[in-house]
C-alpha positions in Angstrom: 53.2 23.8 -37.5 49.7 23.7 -38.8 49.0 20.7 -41.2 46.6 21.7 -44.0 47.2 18.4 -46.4 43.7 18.2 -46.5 43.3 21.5 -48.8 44.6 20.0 -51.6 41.8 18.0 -52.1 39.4 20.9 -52.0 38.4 22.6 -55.8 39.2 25.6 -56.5 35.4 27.1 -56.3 35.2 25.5 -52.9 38.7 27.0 -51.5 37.1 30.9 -52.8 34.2 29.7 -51.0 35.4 28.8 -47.8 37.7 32.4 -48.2 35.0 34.3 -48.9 32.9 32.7 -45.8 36.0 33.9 -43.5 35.4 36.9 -44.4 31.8 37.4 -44.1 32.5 36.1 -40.0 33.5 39.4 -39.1 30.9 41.1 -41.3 27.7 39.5 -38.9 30.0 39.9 -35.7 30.2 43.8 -36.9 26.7 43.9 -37.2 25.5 42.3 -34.0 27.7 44.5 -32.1 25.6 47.0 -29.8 25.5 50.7 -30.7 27.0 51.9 -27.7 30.0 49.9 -27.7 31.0 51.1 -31.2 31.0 54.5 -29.9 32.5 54.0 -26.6 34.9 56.7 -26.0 34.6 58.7 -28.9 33.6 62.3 -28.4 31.2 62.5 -31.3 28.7 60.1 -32.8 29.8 60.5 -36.5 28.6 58.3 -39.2 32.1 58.0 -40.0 32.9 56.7 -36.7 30.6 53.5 -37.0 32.4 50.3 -37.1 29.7 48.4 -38.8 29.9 50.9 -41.8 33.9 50.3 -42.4 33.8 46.2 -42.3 30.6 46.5 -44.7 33.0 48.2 -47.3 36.5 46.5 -46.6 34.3 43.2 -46.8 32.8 44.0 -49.7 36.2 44.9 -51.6 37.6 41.9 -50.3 35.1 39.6 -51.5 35.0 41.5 -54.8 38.5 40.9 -55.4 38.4 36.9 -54.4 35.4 36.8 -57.0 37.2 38.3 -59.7 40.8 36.5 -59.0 
């Protein structure tokens, strides 16, 4: 279905870093999201609520682990 061939010419510190960039996408779209659309239709304005908060961490655990691995 999809043809990825031309991975296998890629290193191996450029594949983690091509992963790694993946992953930092939805980290900057998190963070340029407005404040009121995170919070639409919750009841509360928690800290624990915030979107931009829970992709930081996940993110960072993510990257983290394709570091180390």
């Amino acid at each position: 279905m999809f043809n990825f061939d031309w991975c296998s010419n890629l290193s191996a510190g450029w594949a983690r870093f091509l992963v790694i960039l993946a992953f930092i996408f939805p980290l900057v779209f998190a963070f340029t999201m407005r404040r009121q659309y995170i919070y639409r239709g919750a009841e509360d304005q928690k800290i624990w609520r915030n979107l931009k908060i829970w992709v930081f961490f996940l993110v960072a655990a993510q990257v983290l682990i394709y570091l180390y691995f």
